[in-house]
GUDOKOL-857118 format. One record per residue: residue number from 0; residue in three letters; chain; y, x, z of N, C-alpha, C in turn. Coordinates in pm, 1 decimal. Example, Ala and Ser with C-alpha at 12.3 -4.5 7.8 and 13.67 -1.06 7.14 Angstrom:
2
<atom seq="0" type="ALA" mol="A" n_yy="-569.0" n_xx="1319.0" n_zz="780.0" ca_yy="-450.0" ca_xx="1230.0" ca_zz="780.0" c_yy="-330.0" c_xx="1320.0" c_zz="780.0"/>
<atom seq="1" type="SER" mol="A" n_yy="-225.0" n_xx="1285.0" n_zz="708.0" ca_yy="-106.0" ca_xx="1367.0" ca_zz="714.0" c_yy="3.0" c_xx="1290.0" c_zz="787.0"/>
This chain:
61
<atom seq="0" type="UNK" mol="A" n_yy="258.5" n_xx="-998.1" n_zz="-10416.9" ca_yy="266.8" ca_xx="-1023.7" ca_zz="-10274.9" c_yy="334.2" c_xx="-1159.1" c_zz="-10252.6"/>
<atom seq="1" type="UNK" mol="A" n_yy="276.6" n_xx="-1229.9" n_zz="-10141.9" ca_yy="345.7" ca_xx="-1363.7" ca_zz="-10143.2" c_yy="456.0" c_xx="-1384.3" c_zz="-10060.9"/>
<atom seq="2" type="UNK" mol="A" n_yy="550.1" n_xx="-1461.1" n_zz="-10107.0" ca_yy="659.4" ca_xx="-1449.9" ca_zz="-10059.4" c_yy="686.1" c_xx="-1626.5" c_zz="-10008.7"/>
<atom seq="3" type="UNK" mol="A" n_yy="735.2" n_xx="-1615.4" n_zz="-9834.7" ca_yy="767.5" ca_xx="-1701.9" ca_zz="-9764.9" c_yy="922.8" c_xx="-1841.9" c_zz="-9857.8"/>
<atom seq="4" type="UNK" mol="A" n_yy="839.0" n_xx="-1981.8" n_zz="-9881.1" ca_yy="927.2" ca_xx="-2054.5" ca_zz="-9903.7" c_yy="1029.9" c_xx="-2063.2" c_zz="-9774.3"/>
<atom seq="5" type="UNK" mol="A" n_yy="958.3" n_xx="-2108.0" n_zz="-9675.4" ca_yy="1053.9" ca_xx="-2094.3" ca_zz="-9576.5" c_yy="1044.4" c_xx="-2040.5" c_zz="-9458.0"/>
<atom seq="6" type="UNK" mol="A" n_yy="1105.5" n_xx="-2027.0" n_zz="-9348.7" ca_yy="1165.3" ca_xx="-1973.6" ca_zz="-9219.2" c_yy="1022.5" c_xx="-1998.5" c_zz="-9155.6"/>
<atom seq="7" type="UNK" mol="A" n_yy="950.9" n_xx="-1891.8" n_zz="-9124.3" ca_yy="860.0" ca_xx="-1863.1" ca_zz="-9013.5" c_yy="934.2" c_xx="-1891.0" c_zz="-8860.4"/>
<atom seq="8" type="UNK" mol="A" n_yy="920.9" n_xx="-1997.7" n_zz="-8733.4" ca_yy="1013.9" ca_xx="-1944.5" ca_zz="-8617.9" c_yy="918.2" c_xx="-1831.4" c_zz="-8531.4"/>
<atom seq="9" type="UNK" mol="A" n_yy="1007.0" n_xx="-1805.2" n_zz="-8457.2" ca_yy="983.2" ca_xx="-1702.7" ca_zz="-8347.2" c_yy="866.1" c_xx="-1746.1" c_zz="-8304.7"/>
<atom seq="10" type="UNK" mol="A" n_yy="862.0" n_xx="-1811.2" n_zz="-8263.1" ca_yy="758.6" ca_xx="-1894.6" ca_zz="-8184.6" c_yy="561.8" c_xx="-1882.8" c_zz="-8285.0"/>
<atom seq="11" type="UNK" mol="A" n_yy="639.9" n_xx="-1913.9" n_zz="-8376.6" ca_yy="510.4" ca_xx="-1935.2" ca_zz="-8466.2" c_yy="440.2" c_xx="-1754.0" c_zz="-8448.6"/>
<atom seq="12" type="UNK" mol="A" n_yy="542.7" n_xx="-1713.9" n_zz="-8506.9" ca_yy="527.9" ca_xx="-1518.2" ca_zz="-8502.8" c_yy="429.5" c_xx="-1494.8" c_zz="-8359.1"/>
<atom seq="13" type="UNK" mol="A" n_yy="459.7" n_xx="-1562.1" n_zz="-8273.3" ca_yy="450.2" ca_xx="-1486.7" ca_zz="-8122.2" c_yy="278.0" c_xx="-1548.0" c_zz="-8107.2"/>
<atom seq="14" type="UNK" mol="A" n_yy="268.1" n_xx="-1638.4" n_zz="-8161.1" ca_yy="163.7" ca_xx="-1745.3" ca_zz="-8106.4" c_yy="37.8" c_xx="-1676.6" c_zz="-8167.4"/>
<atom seq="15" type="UNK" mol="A" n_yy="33.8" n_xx="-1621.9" n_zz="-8342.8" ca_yy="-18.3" ca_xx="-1569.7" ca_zz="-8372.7" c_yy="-57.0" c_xx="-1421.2" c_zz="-8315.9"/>
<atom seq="16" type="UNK" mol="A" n_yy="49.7" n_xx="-1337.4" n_zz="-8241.2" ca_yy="-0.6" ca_xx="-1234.9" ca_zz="-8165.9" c_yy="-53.1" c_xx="-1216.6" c_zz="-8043.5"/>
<atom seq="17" type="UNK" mol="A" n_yy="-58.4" n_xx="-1356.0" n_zz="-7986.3" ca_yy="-77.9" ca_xx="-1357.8" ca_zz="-7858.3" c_yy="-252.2" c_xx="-1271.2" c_zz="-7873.6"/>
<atom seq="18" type="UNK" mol="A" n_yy="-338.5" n_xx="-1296.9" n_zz="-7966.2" ca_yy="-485.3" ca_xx="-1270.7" ca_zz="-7899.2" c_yy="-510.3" c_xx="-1165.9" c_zz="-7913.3"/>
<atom seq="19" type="UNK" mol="A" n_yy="-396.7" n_xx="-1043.5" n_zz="-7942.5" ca_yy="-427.5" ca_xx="-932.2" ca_zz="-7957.0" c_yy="-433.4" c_xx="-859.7" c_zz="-7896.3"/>
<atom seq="20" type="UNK" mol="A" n_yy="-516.0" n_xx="-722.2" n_zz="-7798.1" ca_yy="-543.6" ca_xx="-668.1" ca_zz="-7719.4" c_yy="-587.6" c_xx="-550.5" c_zz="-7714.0"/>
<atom seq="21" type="UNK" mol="A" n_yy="-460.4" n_xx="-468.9" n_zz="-7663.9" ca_yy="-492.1" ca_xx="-294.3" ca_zz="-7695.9" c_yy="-606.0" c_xx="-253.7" c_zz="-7611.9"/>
<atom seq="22" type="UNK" mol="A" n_yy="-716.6" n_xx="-171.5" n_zz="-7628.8" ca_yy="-844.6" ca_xx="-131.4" ca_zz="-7601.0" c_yy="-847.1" c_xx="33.1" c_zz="-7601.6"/>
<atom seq="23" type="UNK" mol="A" n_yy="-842.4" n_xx="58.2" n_zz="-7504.0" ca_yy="-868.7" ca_xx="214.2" ca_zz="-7506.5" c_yy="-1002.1" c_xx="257.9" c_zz="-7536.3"/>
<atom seq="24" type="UNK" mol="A" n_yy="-997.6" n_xx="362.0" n_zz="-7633.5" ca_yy="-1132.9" ca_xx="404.7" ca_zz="-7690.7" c_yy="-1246.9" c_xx="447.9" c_zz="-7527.6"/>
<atom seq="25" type="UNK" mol="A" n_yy="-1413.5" n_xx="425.0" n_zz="-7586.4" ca_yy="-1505.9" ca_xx="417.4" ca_zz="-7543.1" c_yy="-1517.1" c_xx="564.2" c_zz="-7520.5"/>
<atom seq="26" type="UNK" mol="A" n_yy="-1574.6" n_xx="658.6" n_zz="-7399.6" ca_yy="-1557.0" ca_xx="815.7" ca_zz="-7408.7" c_yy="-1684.2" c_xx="814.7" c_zz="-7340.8"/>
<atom seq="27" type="UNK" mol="A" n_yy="-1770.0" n_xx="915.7" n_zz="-7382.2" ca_yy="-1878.4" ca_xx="985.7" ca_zz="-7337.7" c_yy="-1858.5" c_xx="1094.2" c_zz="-7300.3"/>
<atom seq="28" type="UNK" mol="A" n_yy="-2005.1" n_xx="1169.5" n_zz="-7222.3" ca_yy="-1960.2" ca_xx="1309.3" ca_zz="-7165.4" c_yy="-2036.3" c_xx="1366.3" c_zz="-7284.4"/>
<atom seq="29" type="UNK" mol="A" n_yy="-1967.9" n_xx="1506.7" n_zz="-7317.4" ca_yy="-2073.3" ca_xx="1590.0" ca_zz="-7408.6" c_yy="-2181.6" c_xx="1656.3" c_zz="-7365.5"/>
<atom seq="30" type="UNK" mol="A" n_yy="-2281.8" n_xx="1653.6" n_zz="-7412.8" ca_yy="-2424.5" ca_xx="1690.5" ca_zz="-7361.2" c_yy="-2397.4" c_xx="1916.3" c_zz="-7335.8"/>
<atom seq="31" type="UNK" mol="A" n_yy="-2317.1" n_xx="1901.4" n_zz="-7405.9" ca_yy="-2313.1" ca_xx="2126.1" ca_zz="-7373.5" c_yy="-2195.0" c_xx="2092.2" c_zz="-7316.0"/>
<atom seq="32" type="UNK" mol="A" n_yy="-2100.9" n_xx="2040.3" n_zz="-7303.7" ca_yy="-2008.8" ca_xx="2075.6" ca_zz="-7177.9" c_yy="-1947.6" c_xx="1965.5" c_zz="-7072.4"/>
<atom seq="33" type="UNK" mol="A" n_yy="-1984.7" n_xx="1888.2" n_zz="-7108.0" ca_yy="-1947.3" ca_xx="1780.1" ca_zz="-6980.0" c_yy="-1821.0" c_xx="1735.4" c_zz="-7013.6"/>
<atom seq="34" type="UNK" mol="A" n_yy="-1776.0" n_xx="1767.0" n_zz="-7104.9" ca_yy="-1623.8" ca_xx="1733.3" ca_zz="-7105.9" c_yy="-1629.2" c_xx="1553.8" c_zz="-7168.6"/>
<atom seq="35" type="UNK" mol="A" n_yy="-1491.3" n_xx="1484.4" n_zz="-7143.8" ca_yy="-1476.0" ca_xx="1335.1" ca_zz="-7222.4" c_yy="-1483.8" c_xx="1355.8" c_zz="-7336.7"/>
<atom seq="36" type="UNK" mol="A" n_yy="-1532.4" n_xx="1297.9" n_zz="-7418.9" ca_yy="-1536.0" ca_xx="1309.7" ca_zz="-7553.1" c_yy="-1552.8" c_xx="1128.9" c_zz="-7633.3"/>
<atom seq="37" type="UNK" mol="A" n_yy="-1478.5" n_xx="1095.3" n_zz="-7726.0" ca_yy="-1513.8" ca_xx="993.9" ca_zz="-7796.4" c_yy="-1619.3" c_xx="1001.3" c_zz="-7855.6"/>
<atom seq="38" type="UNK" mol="A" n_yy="-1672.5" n_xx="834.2" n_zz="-7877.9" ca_yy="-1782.0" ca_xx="841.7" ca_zz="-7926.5" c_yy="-1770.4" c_xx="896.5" c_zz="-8108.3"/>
<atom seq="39" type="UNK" mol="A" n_yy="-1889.8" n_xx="990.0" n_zz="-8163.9" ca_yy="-1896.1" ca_xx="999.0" ca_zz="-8305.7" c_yy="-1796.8" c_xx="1064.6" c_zz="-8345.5"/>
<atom seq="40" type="UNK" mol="A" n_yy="-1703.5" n_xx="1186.4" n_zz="-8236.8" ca_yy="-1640.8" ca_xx="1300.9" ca_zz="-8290.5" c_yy="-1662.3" c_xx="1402.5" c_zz="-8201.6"/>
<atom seq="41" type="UNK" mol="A" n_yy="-1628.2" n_xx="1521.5" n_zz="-8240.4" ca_yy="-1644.9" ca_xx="1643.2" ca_zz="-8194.5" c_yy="-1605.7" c_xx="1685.1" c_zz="-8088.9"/>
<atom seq="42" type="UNK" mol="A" n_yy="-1668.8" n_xx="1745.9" n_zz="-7988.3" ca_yy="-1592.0" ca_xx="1764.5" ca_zz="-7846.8" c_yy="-1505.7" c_xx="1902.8" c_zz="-7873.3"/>
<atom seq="43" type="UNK" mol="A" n_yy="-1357.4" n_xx="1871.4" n_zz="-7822.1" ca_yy="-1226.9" ca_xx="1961.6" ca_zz="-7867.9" c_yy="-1252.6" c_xx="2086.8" c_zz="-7735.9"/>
<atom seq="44" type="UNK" mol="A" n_yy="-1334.4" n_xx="2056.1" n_zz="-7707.2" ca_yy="-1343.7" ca_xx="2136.9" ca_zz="-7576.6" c_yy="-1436.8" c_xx="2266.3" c_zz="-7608.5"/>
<atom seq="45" type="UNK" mol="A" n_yy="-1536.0" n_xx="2202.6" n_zz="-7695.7" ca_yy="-1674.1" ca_xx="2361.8" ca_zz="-7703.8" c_yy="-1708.7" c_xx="2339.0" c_zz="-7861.8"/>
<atom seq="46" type="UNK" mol="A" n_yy="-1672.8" n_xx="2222.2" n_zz="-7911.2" ca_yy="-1684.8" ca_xx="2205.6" ca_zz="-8089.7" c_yy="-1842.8" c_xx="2140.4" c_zz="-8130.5"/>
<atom seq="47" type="UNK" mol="A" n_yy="-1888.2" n_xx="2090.7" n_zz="-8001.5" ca_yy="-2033.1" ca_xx="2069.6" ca_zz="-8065.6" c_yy="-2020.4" c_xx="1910.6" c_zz="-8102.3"/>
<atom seq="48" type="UNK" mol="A" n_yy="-2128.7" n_xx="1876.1" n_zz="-8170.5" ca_yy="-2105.5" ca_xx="1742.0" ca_zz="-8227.8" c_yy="-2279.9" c_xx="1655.4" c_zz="-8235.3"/>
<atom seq="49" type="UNK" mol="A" n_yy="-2308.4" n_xx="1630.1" n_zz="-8123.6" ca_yy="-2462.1" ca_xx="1571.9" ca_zz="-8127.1" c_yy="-2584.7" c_xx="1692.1" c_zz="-8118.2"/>
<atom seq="50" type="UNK" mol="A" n_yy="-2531.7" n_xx="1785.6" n_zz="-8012.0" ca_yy="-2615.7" ca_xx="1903.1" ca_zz="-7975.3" c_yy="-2591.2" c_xx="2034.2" c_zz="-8065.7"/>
<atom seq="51" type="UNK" mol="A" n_yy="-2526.5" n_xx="2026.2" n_zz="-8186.3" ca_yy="-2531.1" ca_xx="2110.8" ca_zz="-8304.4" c_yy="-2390.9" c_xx="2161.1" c_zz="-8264.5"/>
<atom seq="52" type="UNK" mol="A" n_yy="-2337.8" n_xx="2284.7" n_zz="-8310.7" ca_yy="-2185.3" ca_xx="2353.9" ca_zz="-8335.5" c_yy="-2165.1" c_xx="2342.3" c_zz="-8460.7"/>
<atom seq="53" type="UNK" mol="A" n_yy="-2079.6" n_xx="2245.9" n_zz="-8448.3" ca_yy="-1990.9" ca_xx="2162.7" ca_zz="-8571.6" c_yy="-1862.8" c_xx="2254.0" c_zz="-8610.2"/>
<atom seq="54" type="UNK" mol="A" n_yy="-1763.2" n_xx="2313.3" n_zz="-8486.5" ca_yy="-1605.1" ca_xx="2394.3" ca_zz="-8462.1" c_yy="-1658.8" c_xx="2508.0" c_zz="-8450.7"/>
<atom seq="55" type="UNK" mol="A" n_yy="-1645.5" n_xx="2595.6" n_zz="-8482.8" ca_yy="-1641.3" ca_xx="2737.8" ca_zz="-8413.2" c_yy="-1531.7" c_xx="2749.9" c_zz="-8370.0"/>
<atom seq="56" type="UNK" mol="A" n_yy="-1534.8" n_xx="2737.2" n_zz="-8207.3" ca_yy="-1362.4" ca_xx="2760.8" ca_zz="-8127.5" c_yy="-1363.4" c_xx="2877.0" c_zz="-8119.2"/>
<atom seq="57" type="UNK" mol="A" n_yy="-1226.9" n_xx="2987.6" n_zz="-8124.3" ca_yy="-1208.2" ca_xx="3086.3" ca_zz="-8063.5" c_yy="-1120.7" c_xx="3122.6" c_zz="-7951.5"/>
<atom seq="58" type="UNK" mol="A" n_yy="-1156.0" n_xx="3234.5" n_zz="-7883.9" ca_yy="-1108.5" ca_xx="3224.0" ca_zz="-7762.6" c_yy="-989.5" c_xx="3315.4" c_zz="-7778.6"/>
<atom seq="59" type="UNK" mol="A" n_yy="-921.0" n_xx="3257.5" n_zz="-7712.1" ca_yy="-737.5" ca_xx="3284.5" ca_zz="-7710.4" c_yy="-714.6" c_xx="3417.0" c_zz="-7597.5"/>
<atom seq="60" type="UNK" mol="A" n_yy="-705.3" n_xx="3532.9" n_zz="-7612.5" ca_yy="-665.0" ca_xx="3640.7" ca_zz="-7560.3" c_yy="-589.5" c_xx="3658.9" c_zz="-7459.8"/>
């Protein structure tokens, strides 16, 4: 791992983070329940995953 000859300043640190930009994930509705769902995972809501039942949820008593 490479190791700094000398003193990075503050400044330099900051300048490099400036173009970075938090992005909240992209959400679709699920086609069997309407619920938000990210894209390319399983809806936590009914378990299906691209029309198919991926989860078998069970229902809580």
């Amino acid at each position: 791992m490479a190791h700094p000859k000398h003193r990075h300043s503050k400044e330099r640190g900051r300048k490099r983070r400036t173009h970075y930009k938090a992005v909240a994930p992209t959400l679709a509705t699920c086609s069997n329940c309407g619920a938000p769902v990210e894209y390319h995972h399983v809806c936590p809501e009914c378990g299906y995953y691209r029309g198919k039942l991926a989860i078998e949820k069970t229902v809580a008593a």
